[in-house]
C-alpha positions, 0 to 999 in steps of 0.5 A: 514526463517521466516516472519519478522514484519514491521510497523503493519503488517508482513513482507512476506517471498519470498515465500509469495512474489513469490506466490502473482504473479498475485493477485490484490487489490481490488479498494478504491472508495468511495461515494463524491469522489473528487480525483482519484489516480490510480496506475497499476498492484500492486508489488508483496510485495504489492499483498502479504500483500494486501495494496496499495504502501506497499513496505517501499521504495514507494514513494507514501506515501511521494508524496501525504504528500508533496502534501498537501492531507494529515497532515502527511506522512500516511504509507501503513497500513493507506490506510483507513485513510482520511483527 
């Protein structure tokens, strides 16, 4: 079974998914921070792919839209994009 594409980056296969336990993310802190968002122990799909809250069912992307921080709903490939 192969890997399948989704959005800009490449889906993992189970096995990618079942080896990331135990990774990390590294933090986005950067200068003239003026908001946190903490988020805790990264999925496994997000560990395998390396993004925050990358799972297509995350509801992340649509909570921080909602809350005015962005313009639009940003995807999980876009965690570097900031308003």
């Amino acid at each position: 079974m192969g890997a399948q594409q989704s959005g800009p980056f490449r889906r993992p296969t189970p096995q990618e998914v079942a080896a990331a336990a135990g990774r990390g993310l590294p933090d986005v802190i950067g200068p003239g921070l003026r908001v946190l968002f903490c988020g805790f122990n990264p999925g496994l799909y997000s560990a395998a792919v390396g993004l925050p809250f990358a799972r297509r069912g995350s509801r992340f992307w649509p909570a921080l839209h909602g809350a005015g921080f962005t313009d639009r709903q940003l995807h999980p490939w876009e965690h570097g994009c900031r308003p």
